[in-house]
Short mmCIF file of the C-alpha atoms (twelve columns), coordinates in Angstrom:
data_MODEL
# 
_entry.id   MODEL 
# 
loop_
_atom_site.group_PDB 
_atom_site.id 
_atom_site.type_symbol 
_atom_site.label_atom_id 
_atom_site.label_alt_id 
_atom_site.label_comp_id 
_atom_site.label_asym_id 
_atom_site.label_seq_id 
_atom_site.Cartn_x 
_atom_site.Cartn_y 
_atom_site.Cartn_z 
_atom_site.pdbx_PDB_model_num 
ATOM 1  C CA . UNK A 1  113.128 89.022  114.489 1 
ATOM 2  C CA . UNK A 2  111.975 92.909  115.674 1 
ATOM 3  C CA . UNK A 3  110.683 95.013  112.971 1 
ATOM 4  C CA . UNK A 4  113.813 96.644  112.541 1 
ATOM 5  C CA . UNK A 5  114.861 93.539  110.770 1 
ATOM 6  C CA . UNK A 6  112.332 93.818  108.350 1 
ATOM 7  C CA . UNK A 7  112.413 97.627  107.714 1 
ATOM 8  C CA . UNK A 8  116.176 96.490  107.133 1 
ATOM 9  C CA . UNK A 9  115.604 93.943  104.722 1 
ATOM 10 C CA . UNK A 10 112.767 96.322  102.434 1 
ATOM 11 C CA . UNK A 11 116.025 98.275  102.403 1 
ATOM 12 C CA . UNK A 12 117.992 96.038  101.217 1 
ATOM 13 C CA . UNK A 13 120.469 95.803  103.785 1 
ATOM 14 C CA . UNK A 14 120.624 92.043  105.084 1 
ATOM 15 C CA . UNK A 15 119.149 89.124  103.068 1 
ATOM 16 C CA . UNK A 16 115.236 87.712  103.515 1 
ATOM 17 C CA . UNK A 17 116.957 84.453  104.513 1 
ATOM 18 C CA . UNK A 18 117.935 85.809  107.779 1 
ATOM 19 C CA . UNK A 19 114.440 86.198  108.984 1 
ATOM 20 C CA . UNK A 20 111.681 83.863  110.075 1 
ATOM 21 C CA . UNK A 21 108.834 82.650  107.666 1 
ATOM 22 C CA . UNK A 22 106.031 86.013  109.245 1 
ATOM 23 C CA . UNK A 23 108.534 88.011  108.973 1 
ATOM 24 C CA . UNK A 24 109.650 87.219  105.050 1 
ATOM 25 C CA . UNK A 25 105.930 87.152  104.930 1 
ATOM 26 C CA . UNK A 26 105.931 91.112  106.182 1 
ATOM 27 C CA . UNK A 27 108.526 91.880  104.196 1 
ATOM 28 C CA . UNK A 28 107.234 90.812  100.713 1 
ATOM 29 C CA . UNK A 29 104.339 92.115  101.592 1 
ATOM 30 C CA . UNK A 30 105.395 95.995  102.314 1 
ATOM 31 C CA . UNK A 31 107.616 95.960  99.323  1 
ATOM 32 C CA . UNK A 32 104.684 94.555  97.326  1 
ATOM 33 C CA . UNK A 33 102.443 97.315  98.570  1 
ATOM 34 C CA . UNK A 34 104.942 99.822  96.993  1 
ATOM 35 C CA . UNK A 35 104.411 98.438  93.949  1 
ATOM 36 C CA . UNK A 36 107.279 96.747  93.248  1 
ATOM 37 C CA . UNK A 37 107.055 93.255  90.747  1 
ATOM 38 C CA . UNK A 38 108.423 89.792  91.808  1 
ATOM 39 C CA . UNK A 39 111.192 90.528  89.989  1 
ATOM 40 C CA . UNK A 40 112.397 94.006  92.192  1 
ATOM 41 C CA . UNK A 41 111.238 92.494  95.667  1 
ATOM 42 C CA . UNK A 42 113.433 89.643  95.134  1 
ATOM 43 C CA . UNK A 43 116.199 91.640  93.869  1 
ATOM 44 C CA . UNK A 44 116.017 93.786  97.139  1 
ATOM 45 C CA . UNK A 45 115.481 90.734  99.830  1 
ATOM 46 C CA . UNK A 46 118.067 88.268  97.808  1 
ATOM 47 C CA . UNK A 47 115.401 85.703  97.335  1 
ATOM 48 C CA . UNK A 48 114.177 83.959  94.365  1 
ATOM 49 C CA . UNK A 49 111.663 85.226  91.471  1 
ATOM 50 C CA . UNK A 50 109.980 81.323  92.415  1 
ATOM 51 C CA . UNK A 51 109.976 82.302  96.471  1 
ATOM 52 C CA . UNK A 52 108.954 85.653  95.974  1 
ATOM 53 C CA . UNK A 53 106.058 84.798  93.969  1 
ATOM 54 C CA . UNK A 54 105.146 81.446  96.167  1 
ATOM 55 C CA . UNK A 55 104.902 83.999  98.979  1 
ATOM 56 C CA . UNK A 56 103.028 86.614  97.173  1 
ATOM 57 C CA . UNK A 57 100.487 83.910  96.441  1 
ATOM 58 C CA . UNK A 58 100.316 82.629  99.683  1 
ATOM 59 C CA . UNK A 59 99.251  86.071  100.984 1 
ATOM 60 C CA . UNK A 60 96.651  86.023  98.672  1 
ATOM 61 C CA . UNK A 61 97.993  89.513  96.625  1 
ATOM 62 C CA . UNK A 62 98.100  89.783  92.453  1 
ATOM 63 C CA . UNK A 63 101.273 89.853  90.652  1 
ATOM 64 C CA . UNK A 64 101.760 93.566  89.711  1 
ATOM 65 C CA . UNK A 65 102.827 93.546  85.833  1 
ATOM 66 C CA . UNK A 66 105.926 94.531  84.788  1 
ATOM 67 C CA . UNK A 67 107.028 98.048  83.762  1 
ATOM 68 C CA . UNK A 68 107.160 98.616  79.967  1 
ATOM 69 C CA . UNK A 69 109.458 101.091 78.713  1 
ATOM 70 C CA . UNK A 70 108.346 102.247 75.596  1 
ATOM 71 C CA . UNK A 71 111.830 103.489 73.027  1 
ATOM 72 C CA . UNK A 72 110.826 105.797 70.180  1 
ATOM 73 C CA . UNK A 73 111.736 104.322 66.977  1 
ATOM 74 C CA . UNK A 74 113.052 106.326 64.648  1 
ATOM 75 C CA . UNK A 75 113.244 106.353 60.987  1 
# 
């Protein structure tokens, strides 16, 4: 695959499954890079929570924790 395919894919635009195991690899990697959790990379490359992490592991980087959104309680 060219690195269009990938810069396509961080987009959103076609599915991780379409590309070759490097360039999943690349791809998991940018988005993780932007910060984004297991959860929002595999959300935006159509892939598992399970493959998304397995990758993330395999390339060696931490799990970034998930946002909290704190709601105000009122009483």
């Amino acid at each position: 695959m060219t690195a269009e395919a990938v810069s396509a894919c961080c987009r959103g635009e076609i599915p991780a499954d379409a590309l070759d195991t490097r360039d999943r690899e690349t791809v998991v990697a940018r988005l993780h890079a932007a910060g984004l959790t297991d959860t929002e990379i595999a959300e935006a490359t159509r892939l598992t929570t399970y493959t998304t992490g397995r990758i993330r592991a395999r390339l060696g980087l931490a799990a970034h924790e998930r946002k909290r959104a704190h709601a105000l309680v009122r009483r």
